[in-house]
N, C-alpha and C positions, 0 to 999 in steps of 0.2 A: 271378156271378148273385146272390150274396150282397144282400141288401137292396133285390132288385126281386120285387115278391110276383107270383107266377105267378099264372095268371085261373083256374086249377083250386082256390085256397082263397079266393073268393069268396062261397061260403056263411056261412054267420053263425055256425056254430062251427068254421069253418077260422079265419077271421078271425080269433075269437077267442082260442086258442090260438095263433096265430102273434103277437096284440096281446102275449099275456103270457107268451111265451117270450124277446121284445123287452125288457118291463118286467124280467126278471131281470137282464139286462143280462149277465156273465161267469158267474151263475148256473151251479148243473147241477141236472135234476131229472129225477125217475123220469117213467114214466107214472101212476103211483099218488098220486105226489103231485100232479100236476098236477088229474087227474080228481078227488083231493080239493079243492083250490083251486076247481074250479067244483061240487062238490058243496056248498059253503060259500057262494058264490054264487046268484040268480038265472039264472044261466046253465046251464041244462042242455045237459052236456056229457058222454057216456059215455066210460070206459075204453076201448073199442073205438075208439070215434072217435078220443080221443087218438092210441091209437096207429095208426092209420092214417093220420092227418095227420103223424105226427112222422114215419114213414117216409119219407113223399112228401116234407116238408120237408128229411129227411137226403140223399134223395138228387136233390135239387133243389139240394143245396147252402147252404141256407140254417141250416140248425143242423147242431151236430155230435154224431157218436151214441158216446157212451163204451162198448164190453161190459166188464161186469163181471166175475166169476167164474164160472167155469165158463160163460161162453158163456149163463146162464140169463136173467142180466139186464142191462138197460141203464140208461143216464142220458144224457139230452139239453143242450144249450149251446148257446144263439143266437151265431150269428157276424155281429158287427156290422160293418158297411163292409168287408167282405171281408175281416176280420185273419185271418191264421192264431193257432193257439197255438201256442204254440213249446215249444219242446221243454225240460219240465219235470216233476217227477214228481206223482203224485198219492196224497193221504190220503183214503181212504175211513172214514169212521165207522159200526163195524157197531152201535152206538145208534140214530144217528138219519137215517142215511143218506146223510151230505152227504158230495161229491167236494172235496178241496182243493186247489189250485195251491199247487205248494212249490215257491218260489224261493231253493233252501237251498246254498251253497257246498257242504257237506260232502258233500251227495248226489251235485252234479256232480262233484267227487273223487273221489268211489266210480262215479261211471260210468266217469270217465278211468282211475281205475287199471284196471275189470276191462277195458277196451280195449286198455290198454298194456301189461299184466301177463300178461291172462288172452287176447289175442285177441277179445274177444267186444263187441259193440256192442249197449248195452242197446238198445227202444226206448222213451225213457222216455214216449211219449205213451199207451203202452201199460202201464206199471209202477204197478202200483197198492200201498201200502203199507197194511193194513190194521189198525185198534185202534177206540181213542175217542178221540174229539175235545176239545178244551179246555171248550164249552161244558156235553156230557153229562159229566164225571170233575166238571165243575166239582157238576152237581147227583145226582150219586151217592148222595152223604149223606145227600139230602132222601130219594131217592126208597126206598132203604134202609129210612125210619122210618116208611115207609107198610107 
């Protein structure tokens, strides 16, 4: 179903967060940050809406919905041409909020050993590793001397 838009986000702010869930392209984003993107915009689009569209869109199949910790929050990802993600782990930045794709050899070793070692099969679409990210460590300094 992936890339065929259902006739229930027809209205003009379905539309348009499905337009720019698309424009992210491998993207991830909250609801908060989207609702700010059209808060920035001419396009009045509420928080509420958002997330009732991204629902319908997760489970219509066309984006995919990350939970966070503790189950309180999420992050959205359009799925273009039906890819799946494959099975990779992710870095969460508790700065600035971004989800990473980490295509990293040493992680998938640490998944195979605790599988071969420990019995246990990570799910790494599920494994989130949390810190900061190279951009915010990068401006730490700056924001320090405020």
């Amino acid at each position: 179903m992936a890339g065929k838009r259902p006739e229930n986000y027809q209205t003009r702010q379905g539309q348009a967060i499905l337009e720019y869930m698309e424009s992210l392209g491998d993207g991830h984003v909250t609801v908060s940050q989207i609702a700010r993107h059209f808060a920035d915009t001419e396009e009045a689009v509420g928080q509420t809406t958002v997330y009732r569209h991204l629902e319908k869109l997760a489970a219509g199949g066309m984006i995919r919905k990350y939970i966070l910790h503790d189950d309180k929050s999420a992050c959205y990802q359009y799925i273009s041409g039906g890819k799946r993600c494959r099975e990779h782990f992710h870095l969460k930045c508790e700065s600035c909020g971004d989800l990473i794709h980490t295509d990293c050899d040493f992680l998938d070793e640490i998944a195979r050993h605790l599988n071969r070692r420990h019995h246990f099969k990570i799910n790494m679409l599920k494994t989130v590793f949390y810190g900061t990210c190279k951009k915010c460590l990068a401006s730490a300094p700056a924001m320090a001397r405020r």
